[in-house]
C-alpha positions in Angstrom: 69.9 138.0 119.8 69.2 134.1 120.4 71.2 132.3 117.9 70.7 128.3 117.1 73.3 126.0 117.2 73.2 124.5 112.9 73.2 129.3 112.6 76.4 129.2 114.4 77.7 126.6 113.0 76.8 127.6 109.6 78.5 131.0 109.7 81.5 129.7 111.5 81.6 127.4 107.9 80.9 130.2 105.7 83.9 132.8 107.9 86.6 129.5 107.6 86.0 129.3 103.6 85.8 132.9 103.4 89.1 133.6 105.5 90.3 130.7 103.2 89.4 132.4 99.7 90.8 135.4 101.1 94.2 133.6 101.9 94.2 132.3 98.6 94.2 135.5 96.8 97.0 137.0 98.5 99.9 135.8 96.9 97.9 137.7 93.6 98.3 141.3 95.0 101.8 143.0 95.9 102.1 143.6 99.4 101.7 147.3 100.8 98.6 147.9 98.0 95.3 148.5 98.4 94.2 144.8 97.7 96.7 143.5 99.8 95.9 145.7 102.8 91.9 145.2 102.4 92.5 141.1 102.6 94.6 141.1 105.8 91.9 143.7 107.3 89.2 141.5 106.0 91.1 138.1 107.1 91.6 139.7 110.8 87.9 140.9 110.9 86.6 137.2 109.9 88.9 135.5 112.6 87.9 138.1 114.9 84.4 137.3 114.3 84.8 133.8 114.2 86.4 133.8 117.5 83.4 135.4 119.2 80.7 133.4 117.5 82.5 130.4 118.0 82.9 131.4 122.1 86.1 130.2 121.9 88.4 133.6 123.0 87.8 137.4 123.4 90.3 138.9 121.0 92.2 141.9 121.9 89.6 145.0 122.1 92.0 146.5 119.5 90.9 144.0 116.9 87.5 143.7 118.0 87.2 148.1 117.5 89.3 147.6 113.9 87.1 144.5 112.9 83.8 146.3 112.7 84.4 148.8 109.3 85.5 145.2 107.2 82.4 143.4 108.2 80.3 146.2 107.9 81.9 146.3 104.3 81.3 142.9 103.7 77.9 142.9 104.4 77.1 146.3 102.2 79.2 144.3 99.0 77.6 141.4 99.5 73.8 143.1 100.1 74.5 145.3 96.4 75.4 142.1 94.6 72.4 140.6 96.1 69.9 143.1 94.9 71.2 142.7 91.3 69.2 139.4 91.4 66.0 137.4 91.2 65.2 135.6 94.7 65.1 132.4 92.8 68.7 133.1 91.2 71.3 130.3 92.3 73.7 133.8 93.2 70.7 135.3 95.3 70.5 131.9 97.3 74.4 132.1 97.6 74.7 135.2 98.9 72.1 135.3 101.4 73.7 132.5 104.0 76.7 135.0 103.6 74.8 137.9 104.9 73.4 136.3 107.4 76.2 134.9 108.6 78.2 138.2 108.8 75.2 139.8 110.0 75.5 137.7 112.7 79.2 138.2 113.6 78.8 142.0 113.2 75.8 141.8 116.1 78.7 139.9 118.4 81.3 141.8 117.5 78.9 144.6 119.0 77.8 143.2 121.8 81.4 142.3 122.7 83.0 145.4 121.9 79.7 146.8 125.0 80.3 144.8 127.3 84.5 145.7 127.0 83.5 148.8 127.0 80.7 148.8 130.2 83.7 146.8 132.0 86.2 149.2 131.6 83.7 152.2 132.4 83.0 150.1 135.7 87.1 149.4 136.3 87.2 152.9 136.2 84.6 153.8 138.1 86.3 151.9 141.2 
């Protein structure tokens, strides 16, 4: 998957005020609920993500395998609210750079999580 530079850079934008929306609504939900849960998950999914789009670290391949389910759930949410609107809608053109974006950091979460994986198959193979 080639990816431009202003692509990265836009969904590393869009992950840091999502993680930061998220952050923000915490204090709203008791801790050990549902809600609560759902943002950490969805907060250490986006960082995860961020981290591989950005090239700046691997994260643990713990995080990387637990980081795939939020994303993907992002990306169906966002994709339903999406479809309840015109093209021209100001929400339509909000959500799309979202679902691109986490689009895009679901495809290197993959790709990370294969090349783990085809490492440690070829560690063990030695």
């Amino acid at each position: 998957m080639n990816v431009t530079n202003d692509q990265r850079a836009a969904a590393l934008k869009i992950y840091a005020a999502t993680i930061q929306n998220c952050q923000r609504m915490q204090p709203k939900f008791a801790p050990g609920t549902a809600q609560a849960t759902l943002l950490v998950n969805r907060i250490t999914a986006l960082q995860v993500v961020s981290a591989l789009v950005s090239g700046d670290r691997m994260p643990p391949l713990a995080q990387m395998n637990a980081s795939v389910a939020p994303i993907q759930s992002i990306i169906h949410k966002t994709t339903v609210a999406r479809a309840k609107y015109a093209p021209e809608a100001a929400m339509y053109r909000r959500l799309t750079p979202m679902i691109a974006a986490m689009t895009l950091g679901l495809a290197a979460l993959q790709t990370a999580l294969a090349s783990t994986q085809a490492n440690q198959g070829a560690t063990a193979d030695d």
